[in-house]
C-alpha positions in Angstrom: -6.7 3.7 11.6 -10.3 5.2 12.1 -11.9 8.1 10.7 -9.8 10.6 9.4 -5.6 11.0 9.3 -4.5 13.0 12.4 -2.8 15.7 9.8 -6.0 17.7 8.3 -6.7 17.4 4.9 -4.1 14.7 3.7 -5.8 11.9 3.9 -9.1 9.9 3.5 -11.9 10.8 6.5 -12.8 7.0 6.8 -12.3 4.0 5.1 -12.8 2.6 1.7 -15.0 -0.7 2.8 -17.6 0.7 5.2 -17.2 4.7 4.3 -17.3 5.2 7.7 -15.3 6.3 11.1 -16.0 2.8 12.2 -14.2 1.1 9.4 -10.2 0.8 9.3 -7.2 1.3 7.2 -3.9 1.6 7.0 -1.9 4.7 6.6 1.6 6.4 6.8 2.3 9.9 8.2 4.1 11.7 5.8 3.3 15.2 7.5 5.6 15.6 10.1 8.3 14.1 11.8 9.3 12.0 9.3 11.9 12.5 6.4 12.2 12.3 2.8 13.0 8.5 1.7 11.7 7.0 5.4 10.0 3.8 4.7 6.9 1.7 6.5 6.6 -2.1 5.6 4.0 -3.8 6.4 4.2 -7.8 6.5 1.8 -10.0 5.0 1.4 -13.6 6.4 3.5 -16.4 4.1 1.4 -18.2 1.7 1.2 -21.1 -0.6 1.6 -20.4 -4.1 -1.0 -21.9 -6.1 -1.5 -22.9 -10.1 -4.1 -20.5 -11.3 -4.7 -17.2 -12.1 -3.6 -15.0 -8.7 -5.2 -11.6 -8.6 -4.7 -8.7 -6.0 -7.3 -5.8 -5.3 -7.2 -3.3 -3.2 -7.9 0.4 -2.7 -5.1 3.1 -2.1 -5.6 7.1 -1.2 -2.5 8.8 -1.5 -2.8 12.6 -1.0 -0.9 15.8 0.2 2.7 17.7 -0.8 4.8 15.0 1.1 3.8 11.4 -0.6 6.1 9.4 -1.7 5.7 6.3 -3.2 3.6 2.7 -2.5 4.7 -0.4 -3.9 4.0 -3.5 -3.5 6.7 -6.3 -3.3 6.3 -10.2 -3.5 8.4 -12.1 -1.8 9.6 -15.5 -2.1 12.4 -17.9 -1.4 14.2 -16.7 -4.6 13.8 -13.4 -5.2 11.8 -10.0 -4.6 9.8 -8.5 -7.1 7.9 -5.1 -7.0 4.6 -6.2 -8.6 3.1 -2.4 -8.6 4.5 1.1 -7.6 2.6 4.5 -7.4 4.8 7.9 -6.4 3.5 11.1 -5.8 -0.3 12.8 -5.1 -3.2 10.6 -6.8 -6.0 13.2 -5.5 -8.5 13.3 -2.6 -9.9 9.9 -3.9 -9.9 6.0 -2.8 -8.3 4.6 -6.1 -8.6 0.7 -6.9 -5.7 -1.1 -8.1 -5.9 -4.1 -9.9 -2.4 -6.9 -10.0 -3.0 -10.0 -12.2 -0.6 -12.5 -13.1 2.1 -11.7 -10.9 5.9 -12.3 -11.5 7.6 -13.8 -8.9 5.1 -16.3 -7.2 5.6 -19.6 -8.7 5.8 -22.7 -6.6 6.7 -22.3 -3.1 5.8 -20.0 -0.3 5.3 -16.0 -0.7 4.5 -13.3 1.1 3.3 -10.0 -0.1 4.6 -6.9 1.6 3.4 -3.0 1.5 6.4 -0.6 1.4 5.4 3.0 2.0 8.2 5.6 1.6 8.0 9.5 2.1 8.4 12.1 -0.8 10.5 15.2 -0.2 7.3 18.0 -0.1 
């Protein structure tokens, strides 16, 4: 997305990055036409797990009477594992999240996926 969410005054009004209409993010629509518990997954590409210390940032804005929850889920050939979850209005703010040491990605290939799901506001 560019710019501001389509719904007035639930979401950011541009992106974290560039802080402006130019730069893009990704959101959910938890306004209308949508119910309680629908979900949104978004993919990552699979990866190689590497030894190491793995780290994730990245920047979330979750705001308005309708958010749910965002987690994020790793997963690999053996199992899934929800690395971080947030539910519920965070304020009318870009908020950082920081995931080290994360359970779940040994050896092998991983992917990391983005699971939004609506709240019941």
């Amino acid at each position: 997305r560019r710019g501001s969410t389509p719904t007035a005054v639930t979401g950011p009004l541009c992106d974290r990055t560039t802080q402006t209409p130019v730069g893009r993010y990704l959101y959910l629509e938890a306004s209308t036409g949508f119910q309680a518990g629908h979900r949104a997954v978004f993919v990552g590409p699979r990866m190689v797990a590497t030894a190491g210390n793995r780290v994730m940032k990245f920047w979330y804005h979750m705001f308005g009477v309708s958010i749910g929850c965002l987690s994020v889920v790793a997963v690999s050939q053996q199992e899934t594992n929800v690395l971080w979850k947030m539910c519920g209005d965070q304020g009318f703010e870009w908020r950082e999240a920081t995931l080290r040491n994360m359970p779940g990605i040994n050896d092998g290939t991983f992917e990391i996926q983005l699971v939004g799901e609506r709240g019941d506001g």
